[in-house]
C-alpha positions, 0 to 999 in steps of 0.5 A: 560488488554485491549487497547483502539485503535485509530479508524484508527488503526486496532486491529491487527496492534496495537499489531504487528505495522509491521502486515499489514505494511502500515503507514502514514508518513506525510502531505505536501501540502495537499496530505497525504503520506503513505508507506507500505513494504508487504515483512515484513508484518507479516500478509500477509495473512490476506486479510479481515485485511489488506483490512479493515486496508487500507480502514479505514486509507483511510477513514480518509482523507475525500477525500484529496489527497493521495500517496503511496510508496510500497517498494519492498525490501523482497517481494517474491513468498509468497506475489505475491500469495496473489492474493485476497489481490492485487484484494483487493487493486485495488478495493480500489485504484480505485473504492473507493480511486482513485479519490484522488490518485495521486501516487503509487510509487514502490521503490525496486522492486523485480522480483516478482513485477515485474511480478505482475505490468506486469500482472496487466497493462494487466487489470488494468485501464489506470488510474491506469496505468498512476498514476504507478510510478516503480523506479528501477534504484537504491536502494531507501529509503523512507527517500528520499520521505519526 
C-alpha cells in the first residue's frame, strides 16, 4: 500500500521521522523555526537525501525568514565525516537560503562540532560566521527555543 506524502516531506523521512532529522517546530513572528539533531539521524549518510529534504522543506517558505537550532548531543566521528553533506548544507545555508537565515544556533556541541565549526570558520563566509551562534555553557533543550 502506498502513502501519499506532503510535497515538503521527503519519502524517506515519512517512514522513518527520525531519517534525516530536520523538522520545522514553529512560526513566531514571521520567521520560521527548525531543529535538527544529525546524531540521531538514522541516514546520515544519505547525502543526495538529506540535501534534497533541506532544500525542499526551505523552498516552502517562499523567501521568509528562517533559524535553525543544530543540537550536537550524540554527534561523533561518524557525522563529522560526512564532509559532502556539511559541503552540502553550506551551499544551501548561504547560496540558496542565506538571505533569509538569520540564525543558526548550535546547543550541545560535542567536540566534534567543535571541530567542525573551527575548520569551517576557516573558509566559510564571514556571513555565515556572524549568523553562527555556539552555546556551549550548559546543556540546552529545544523546549527553551519556543
Amino acid at each position: 500500500m502506498s502513502r501519499k506524502v506532503a510535497p515538503e516531506i521527503c519519502p524517506s523521512c515519512a517512514v522513518d521521522p527520525e531519517g534525516h532529522s530536520f523538522k520545522k517546530l514553529k512560526e513566531k513572528n514571521g520567521v520560521t523555526l527548525f531543529y535538527t539533531r544529525p546524531g540521531v539521524a538514522t541516514l546520515y549518510k544519505d547525502t543526495e537525501g538529506i540535501l534534497s529534504h533541506v532544500d525542499n522543506v526551505l523552498a516552502t517558505l517562499g523567501g521568509k525568514k528562517w533559524i535553525c537550532i543544530i543540537d550536537g548531543e550524540g554527534f561523533d566521528i561518524r557525522h563529522a565525516t560526512e564532509l559532502s553533506t556539511g559541503h552540502g548544507l553550506y551551499d544551501l545555508f548561504t547560496k540558496k537560503y542565506g538571505a533569509s537565515l538569520v540564525e543558526l544556533k548550535l546547543i550541545n556541541p560535542t567536540w566534534h562540532i567543535h571541530g567542525v565549526v573551527n575548520a569551517a570558520k576557516s573558509w566559510a563566509s564571514q556571513e555565515f560566521v556572524e549568523k553562527l551562534t555556539v552555546l556551549d555553557d550548559r546543556q540546552y533543550s529545544v523546549v527553551q527555543f519556543i
